[in-house]
C-alpha positions in Angstrom: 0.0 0.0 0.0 2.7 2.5 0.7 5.0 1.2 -2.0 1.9 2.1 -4.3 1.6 5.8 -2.8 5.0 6.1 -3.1 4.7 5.2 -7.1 2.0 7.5 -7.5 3.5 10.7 -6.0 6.5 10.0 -8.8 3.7 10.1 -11.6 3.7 6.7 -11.9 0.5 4.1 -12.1 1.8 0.9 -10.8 4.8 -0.1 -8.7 6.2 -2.1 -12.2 6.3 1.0 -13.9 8.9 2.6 -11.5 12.5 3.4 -13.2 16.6 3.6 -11.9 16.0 7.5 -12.6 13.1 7.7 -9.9 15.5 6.5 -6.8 16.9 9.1 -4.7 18.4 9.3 -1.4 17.4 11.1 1.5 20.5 11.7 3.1 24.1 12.1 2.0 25.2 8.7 3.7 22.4 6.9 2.3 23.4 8.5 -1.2 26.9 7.4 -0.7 26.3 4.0 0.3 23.8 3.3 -2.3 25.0 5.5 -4.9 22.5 7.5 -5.9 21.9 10.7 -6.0 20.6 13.0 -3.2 17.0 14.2 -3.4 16.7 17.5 -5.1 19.9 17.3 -7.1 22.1 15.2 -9.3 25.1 15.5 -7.3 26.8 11.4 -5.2 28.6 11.9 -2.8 32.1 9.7 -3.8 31.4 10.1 -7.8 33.7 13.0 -9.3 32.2 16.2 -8.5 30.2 18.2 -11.6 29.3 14.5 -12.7 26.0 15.1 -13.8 23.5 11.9 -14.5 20.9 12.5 -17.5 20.2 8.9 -17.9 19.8 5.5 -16.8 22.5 3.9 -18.4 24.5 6.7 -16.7 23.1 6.0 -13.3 24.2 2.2 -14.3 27.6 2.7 -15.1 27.8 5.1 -12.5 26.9 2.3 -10.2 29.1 -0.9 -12.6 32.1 0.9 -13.2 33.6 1.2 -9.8 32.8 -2.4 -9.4 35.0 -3.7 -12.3 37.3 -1.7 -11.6 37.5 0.9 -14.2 38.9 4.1 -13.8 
């Protein structure tokens, strides 16, 4: 039931229809541990600062990369 308001108040219909680009973090730990970015901007804590995400395949590689060990 809440999961469903939450969908709603992103625009959304249904829980399914719910995206990578609608999670945010609500506080700067949270958005460094999870990597993602804080509520209200486009800015993680840890990535390169002036990193900017427009997309979700940059919010996924944001989140890969480090993994693999890219630089």
């Amino acid at each position: 039931m809440e999961l469903t308001t939450l969908a709603r108040a992103c625009g959304k219909q249904d829980v399914h229809h719910l995206e990578p680009e609608d999670l945010v973090a609500l506080t700067v730990k949270a958005a460094a541990m999870a990597r993602l970015p804080l509520a209200g901007t486009n800015w993680i804590p840890g990535l390169k600062a002036r990193r900017r995400l427009v997309d979700g395949r940059q919010l996924r590689n944001a989140w890969l990369l480090p993994a693999v060990g890219r630089k």
